[in-house]
Backbone bond lengths (Angstrom), bond angles and torsions (degrees), N, CA, C in turn:
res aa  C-N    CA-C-N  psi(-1)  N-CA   C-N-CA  omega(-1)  CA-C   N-CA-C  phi
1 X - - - 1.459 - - 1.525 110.82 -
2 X 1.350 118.88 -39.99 1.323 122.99 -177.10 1.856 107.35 -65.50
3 X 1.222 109.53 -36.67 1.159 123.10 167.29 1.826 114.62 -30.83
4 X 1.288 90.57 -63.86 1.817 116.38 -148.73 1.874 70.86 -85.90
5 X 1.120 145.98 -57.53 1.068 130.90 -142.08 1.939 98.07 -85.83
6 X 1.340 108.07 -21.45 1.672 89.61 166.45 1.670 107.09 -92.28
7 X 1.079 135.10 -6.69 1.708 127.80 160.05 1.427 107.48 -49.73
8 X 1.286 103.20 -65.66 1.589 107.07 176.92 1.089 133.03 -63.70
9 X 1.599 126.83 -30.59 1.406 121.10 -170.19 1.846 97.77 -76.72
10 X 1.679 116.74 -16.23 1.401 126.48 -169.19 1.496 128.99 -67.51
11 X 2.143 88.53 -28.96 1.213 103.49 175.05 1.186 120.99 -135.58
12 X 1.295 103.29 37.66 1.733 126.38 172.45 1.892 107.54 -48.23
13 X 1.272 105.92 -64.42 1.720 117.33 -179.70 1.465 109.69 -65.65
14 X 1.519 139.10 -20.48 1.003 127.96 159.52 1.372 118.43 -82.25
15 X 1.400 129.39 -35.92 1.230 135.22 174.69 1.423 106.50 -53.48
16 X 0.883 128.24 -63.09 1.544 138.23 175.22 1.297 124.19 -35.04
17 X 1.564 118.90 -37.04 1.349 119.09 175.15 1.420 123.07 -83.95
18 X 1.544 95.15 -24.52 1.770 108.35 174.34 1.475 119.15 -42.15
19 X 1.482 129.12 112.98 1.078 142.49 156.43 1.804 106.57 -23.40
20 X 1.185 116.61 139.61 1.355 107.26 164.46 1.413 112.12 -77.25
21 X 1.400 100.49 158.89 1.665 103.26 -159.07 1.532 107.99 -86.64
22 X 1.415 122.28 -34.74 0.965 136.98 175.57 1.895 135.11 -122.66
23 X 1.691 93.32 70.19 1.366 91.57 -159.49 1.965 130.02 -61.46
24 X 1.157 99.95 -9.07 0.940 110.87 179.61 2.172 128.99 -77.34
25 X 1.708 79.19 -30.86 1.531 87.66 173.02 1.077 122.79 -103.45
26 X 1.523 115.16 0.17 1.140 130.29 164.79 1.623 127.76 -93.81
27 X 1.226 107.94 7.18 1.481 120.47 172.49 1.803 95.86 -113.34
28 X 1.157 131.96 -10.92 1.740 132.66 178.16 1.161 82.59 -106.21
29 X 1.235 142.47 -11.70 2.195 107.68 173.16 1.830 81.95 -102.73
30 X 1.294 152.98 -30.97 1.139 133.46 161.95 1.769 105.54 -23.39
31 X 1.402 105.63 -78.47 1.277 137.24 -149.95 1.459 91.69 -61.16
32 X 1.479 120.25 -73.64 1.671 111.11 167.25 1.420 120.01 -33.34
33 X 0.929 132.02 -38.48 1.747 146.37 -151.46 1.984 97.03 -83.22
34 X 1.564 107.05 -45.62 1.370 95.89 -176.56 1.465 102.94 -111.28
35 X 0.954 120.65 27.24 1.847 126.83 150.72 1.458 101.85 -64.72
36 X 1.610 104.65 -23.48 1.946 94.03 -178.63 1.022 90.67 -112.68
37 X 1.519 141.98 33.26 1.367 104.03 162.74 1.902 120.10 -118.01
38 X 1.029 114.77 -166.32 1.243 123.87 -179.73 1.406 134.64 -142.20
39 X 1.486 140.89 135.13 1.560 107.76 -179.88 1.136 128.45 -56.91
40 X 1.297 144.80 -34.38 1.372 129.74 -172.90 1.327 105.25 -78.90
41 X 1.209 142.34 -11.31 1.639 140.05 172.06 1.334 121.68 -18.51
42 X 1.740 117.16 120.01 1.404 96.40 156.75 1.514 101.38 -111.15
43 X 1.468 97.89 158.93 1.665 109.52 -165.01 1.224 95.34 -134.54
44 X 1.526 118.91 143.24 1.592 123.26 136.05 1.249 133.35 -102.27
45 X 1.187 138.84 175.69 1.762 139.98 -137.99 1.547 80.14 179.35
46 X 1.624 95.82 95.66 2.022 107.91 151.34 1.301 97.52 -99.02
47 X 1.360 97.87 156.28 1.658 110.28 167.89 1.704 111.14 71.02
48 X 1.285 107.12 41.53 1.576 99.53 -162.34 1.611 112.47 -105.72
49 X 1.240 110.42 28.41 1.200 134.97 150.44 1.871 96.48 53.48
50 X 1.265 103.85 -121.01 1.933 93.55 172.07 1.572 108.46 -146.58
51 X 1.761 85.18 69.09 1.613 128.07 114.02 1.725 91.02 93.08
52 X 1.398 113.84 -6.90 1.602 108.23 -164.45 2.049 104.68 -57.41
53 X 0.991 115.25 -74.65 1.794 98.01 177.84 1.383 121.37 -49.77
54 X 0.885 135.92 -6.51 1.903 145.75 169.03 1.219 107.76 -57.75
55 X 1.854 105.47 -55.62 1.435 125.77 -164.52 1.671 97.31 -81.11
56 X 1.216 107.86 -31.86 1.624 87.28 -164.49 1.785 105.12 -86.05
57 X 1.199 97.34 -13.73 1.795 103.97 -178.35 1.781 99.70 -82.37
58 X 0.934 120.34 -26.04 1.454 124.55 -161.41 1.525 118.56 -54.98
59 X 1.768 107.12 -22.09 1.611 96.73 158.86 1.362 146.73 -102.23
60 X 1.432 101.54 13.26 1.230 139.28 153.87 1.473 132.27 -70.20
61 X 1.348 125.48 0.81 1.153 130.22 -151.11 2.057 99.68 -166.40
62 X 1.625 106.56 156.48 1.295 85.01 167.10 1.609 114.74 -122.88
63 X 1.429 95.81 18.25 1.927 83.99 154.09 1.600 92.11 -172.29
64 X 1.521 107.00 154.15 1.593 97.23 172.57 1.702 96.45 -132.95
65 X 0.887 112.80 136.28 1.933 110.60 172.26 1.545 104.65 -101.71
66 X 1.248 96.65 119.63 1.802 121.06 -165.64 1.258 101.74 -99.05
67 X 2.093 125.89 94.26 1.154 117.14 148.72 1.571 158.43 -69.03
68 X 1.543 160.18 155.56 1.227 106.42 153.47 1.904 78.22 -151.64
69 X 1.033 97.53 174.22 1.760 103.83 -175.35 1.369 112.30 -98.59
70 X 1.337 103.45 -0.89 2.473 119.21 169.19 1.643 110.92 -100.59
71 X 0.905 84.27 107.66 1.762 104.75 -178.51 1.733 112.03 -56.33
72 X 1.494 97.11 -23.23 1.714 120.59 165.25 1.513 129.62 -65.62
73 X 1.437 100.34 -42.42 1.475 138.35 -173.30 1.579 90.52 -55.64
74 X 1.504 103.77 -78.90 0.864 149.04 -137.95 1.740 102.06 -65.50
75 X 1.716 109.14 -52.10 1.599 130.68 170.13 1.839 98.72 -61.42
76 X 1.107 125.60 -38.65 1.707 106.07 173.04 1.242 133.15 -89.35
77 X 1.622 105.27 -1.77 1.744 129.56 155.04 1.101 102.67 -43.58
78 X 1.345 104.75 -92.17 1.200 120.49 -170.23 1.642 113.56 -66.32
79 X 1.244 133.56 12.77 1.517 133.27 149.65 1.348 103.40 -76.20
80 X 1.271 112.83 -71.16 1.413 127.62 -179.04 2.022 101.76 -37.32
81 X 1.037 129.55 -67.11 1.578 123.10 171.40 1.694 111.47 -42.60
82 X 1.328 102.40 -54.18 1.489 82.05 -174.43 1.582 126.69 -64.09
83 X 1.563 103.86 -10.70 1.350 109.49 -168.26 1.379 109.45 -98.58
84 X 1.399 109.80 3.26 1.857 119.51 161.66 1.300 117.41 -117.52
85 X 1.201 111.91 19.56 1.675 128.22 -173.10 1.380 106.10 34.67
86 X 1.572 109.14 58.84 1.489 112.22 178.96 1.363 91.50 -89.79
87 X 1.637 130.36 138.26 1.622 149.62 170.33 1.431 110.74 -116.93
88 X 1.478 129.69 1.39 1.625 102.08 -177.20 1.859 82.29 -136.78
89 X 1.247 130.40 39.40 1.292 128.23 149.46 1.658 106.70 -114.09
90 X 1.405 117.23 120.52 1.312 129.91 171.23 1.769 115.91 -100.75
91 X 1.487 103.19 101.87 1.183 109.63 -169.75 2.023 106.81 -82.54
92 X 1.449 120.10 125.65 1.435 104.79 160.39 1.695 102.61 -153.61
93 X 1.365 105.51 167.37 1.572 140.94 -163.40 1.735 100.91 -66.80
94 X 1.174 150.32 59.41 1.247 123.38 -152.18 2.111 84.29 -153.02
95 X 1.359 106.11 151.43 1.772 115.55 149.74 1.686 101.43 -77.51
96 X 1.190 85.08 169.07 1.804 123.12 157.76 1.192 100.55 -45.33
97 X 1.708 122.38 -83.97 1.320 135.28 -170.18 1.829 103.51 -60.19
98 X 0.851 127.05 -18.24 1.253 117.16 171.45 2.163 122.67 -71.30
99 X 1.537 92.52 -17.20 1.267 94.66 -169.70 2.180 116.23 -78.11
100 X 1.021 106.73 175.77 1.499 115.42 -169.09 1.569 87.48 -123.79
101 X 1.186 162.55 83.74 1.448 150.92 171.99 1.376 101.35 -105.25
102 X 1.511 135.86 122.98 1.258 114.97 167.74 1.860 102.96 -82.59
103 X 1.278 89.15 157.09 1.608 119.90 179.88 1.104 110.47 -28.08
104 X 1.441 135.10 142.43 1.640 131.33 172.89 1.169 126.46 59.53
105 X 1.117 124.47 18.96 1.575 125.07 -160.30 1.558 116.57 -118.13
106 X 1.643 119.89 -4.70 1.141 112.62 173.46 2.009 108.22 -117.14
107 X 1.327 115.06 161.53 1.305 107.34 -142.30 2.262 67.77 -101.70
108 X 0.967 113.92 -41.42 1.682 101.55 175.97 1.495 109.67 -156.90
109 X 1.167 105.28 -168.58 1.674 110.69 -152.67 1.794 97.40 -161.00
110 X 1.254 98.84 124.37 1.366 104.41 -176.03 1.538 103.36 -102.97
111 X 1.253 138.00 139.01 1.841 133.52 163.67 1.480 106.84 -135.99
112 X 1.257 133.39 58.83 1.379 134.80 145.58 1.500 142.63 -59.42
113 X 1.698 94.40 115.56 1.544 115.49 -175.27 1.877 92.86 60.63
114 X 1.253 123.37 49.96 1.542 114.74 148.57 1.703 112.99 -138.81
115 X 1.195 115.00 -4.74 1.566 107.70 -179.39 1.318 101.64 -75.24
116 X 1.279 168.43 8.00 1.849 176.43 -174.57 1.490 81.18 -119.73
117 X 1.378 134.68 -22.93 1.667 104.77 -169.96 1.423 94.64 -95.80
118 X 1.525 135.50 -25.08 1.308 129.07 -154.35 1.626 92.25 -88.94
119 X 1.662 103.18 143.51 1.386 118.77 139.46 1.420 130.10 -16.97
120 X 1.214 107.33 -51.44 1.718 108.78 -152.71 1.253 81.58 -158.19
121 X 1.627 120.83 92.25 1.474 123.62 160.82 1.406 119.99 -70.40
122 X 1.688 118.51 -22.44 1.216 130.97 -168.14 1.802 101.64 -71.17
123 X 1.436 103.32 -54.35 1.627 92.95 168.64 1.419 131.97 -66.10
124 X 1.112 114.17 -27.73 1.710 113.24 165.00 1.681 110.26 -79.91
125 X 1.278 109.13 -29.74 2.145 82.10 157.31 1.494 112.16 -49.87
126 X 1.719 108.69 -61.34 1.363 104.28 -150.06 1.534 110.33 -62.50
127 X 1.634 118.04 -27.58 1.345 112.91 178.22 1.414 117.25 -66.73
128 X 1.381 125.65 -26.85 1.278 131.04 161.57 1.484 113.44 -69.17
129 X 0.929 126.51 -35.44 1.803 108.80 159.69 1.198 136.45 -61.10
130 X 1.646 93.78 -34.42 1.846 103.44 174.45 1.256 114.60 -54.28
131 X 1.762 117.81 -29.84 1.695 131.39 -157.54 1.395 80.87 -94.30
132 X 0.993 137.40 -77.76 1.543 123.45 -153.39 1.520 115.27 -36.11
133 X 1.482 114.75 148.20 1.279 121.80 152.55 1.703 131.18 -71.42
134 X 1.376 147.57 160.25 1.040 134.38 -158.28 1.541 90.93 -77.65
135 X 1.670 118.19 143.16 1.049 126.39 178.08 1.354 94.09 86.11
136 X 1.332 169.62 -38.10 1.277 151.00 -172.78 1.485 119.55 -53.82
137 X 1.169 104.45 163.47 1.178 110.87 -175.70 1.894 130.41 -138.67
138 X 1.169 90.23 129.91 1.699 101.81 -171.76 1.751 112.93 -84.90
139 X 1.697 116.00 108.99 1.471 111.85 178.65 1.275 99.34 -102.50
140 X 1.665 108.27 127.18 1.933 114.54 135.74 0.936 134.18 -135.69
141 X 1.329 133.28 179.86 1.425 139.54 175.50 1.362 106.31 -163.01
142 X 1.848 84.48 116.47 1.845 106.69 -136.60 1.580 72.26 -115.76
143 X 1.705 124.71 155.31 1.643 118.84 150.10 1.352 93.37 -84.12
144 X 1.177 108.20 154.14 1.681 113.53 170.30 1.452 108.73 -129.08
145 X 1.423 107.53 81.69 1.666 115.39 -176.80 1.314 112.32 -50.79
146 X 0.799 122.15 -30.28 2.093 111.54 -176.71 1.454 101.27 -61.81
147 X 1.640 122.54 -28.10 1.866 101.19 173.03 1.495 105.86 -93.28
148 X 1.023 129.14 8.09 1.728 139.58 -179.78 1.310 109.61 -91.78
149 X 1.792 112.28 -85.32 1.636 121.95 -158.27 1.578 95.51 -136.23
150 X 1.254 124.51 102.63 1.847 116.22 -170.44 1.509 94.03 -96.63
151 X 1.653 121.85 2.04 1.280 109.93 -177.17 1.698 101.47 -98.35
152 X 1.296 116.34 23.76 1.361 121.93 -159.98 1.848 87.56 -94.99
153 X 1.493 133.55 -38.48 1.187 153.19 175.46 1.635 101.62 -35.27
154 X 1.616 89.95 -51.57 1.547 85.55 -175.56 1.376 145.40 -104.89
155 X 1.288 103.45 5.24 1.862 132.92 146.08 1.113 117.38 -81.24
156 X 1.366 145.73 -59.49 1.188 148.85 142.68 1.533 106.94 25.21
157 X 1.033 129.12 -94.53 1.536 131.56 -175.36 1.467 111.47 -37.06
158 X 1.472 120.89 -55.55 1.142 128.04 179.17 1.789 119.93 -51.22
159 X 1.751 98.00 -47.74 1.081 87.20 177.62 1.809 132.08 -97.13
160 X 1.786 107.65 8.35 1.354 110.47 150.35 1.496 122.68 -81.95
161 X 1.790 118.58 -11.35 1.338 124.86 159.80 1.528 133.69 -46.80
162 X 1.670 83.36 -40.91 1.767 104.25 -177.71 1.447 111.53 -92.49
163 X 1.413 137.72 0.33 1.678 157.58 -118.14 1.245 117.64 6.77
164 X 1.627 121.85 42.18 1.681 112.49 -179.68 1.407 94.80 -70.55
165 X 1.721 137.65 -14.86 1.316 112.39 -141.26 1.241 98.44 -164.46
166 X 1.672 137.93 125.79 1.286 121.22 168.67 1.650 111.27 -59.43
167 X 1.671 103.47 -173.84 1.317 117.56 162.35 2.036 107.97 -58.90
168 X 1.520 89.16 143.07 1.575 105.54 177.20 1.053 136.47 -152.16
169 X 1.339 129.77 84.91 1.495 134.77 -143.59 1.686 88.72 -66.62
170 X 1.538 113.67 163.33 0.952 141.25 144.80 1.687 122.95 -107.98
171 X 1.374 100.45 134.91 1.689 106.36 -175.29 1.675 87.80 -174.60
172 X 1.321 106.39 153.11 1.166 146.97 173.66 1.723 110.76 -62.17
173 X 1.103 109.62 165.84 2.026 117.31 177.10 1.879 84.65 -86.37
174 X 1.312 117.93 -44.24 1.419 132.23 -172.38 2.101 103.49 -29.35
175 X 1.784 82.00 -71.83 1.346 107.49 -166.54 1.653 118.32 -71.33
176 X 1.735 101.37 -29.57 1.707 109.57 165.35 1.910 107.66 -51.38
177 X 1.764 87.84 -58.74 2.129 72.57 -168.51 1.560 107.94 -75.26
178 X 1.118 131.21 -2.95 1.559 132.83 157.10 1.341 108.93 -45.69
179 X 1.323 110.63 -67.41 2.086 128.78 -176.11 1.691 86.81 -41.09
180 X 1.379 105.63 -66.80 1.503 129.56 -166.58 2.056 106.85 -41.55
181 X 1.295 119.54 -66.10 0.843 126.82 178.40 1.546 109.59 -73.04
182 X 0.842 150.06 -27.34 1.520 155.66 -137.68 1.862 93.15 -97.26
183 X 1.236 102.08 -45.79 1.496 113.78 170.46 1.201 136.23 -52.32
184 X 1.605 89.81 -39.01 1.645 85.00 173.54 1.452 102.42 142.11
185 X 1.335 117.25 -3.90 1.961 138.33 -177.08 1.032 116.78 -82.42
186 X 1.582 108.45 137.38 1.280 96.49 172.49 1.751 87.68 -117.08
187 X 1.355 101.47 163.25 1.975 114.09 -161.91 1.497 86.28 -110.96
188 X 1.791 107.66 109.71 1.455 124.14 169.04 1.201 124.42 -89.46
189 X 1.548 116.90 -8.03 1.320 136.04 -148.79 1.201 127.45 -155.91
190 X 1.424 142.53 74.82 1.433 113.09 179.10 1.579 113.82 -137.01
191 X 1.148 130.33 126.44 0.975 143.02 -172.65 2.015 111.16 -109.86
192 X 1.632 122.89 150.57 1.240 112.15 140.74 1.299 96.53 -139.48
193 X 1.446 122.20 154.66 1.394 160.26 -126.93 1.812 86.62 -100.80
194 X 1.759 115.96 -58.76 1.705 120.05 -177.35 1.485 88.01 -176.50
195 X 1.186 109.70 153.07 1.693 122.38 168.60 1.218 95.84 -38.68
196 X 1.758 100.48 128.95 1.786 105.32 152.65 1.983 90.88 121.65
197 X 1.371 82.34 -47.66 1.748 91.06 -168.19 1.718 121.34 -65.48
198 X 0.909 144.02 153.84 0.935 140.11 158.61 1.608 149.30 -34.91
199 X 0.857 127.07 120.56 1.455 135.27 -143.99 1.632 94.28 -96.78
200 X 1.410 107.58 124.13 1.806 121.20 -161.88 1.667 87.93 -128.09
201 X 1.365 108.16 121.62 1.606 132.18 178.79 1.460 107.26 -123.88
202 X 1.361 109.52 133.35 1.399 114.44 149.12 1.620 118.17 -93.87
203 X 1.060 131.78 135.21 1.707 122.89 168.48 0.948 107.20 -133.66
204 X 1.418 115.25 144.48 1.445 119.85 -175.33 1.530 117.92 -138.54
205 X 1.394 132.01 140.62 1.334 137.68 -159.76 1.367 98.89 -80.52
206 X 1.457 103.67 129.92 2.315 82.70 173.41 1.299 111.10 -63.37
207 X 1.004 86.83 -173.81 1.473 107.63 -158.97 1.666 96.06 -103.36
């Protein structure tokens, strides 16, 4: 973890300026994303890099708690909020597994482009199910390299050895809605953008 968290805090200011790569499918998982939402919502946002979907969901909702595990990330979040006088996004430095949420209590949970970065995606589903309320709902859009590059498994080590690259699970779209369903989800939603691209799920806890 200490690893992955100095990759990122290194290229926090370059990451940030990067154009999104794909503006078009990234304004339809916006648009999908607050088809579930509501004003009184509380939401969380792991992996929220520096803070840009937090902020743009933030008037849709009435609070979102903005994680990320880069202390870098995390300092241009919260620049970026103050400089849109955003007040009901709470940006802080923290993992998934680091959090205290009691059970049922958040109305959804956003994890974009970080479940392929975690260790153990299987435990951050289930902790995100425990938090949801009945009927809530869990959004991501995970890459799932095993239908992309499966030879990525086996460079990988080498090149988080050398730091070109954090940790990066490989798994399948197959084995994501497995994690996904296995938990306790049912999959309301799933879209991908074109082969290669990222695989965008809605899941939602029954009700």
């Amino acid at each position: 973890m200490a690893q992955s968290n100095q990759f990122w805090d290194k290229i926090a200011e370059k990451y940030s300026k990067q154009p999104i790569a794909d503006e078009a499918a990234y304004q339809k998982k916006l648009t999908i994303t607050r088809d579930y939402f509501h004003p009184d919502m509380d939401v969380l946002e792991f992996g929220c890099g520096t803070g840009s979907t937090a902020i743009l969901h933030a008037p849709y909702v009435k609070h979102i708690r903005a994680i990320d595990f880069s202390k870098n990330m995390i300092a241009i979040a919260q620049g970026k909020a103050e400089a849109e006088h955003i007040n009901n996004v709470t940006f802080e430095q923290a993992t998934i597994e680091d959090l205290d949420i009691p059970n049922q209590s958040l109305d959804a949970v956003l994890g974009l482009s970080i479940l392929h970065l975690l260790k153990d995606k299987e435990r951050a589903i289930a902790q995100v199910y425990q938090m949801l309320k009945p009927g809530g709902v869990f959004v991501t859009s995970t890459a799932c390299i095993g239908d992309m590059m499966i030879w990525f498994k086996l460079i990988a080590p080498i090149g988080r050895f050398l730091g070109f690259f954090p940790f990066v699970a490989v798994f399948t779209t197959q084995e994501l809605e497995t994690s996904l369903t296995s938990a306790g989800f049912e999959l309301d939603y799933q879209w991908q953008p074109s082969k290669g691209k990222a695989m965008f799920i809605v899941a939602q806890k029954p009700a």
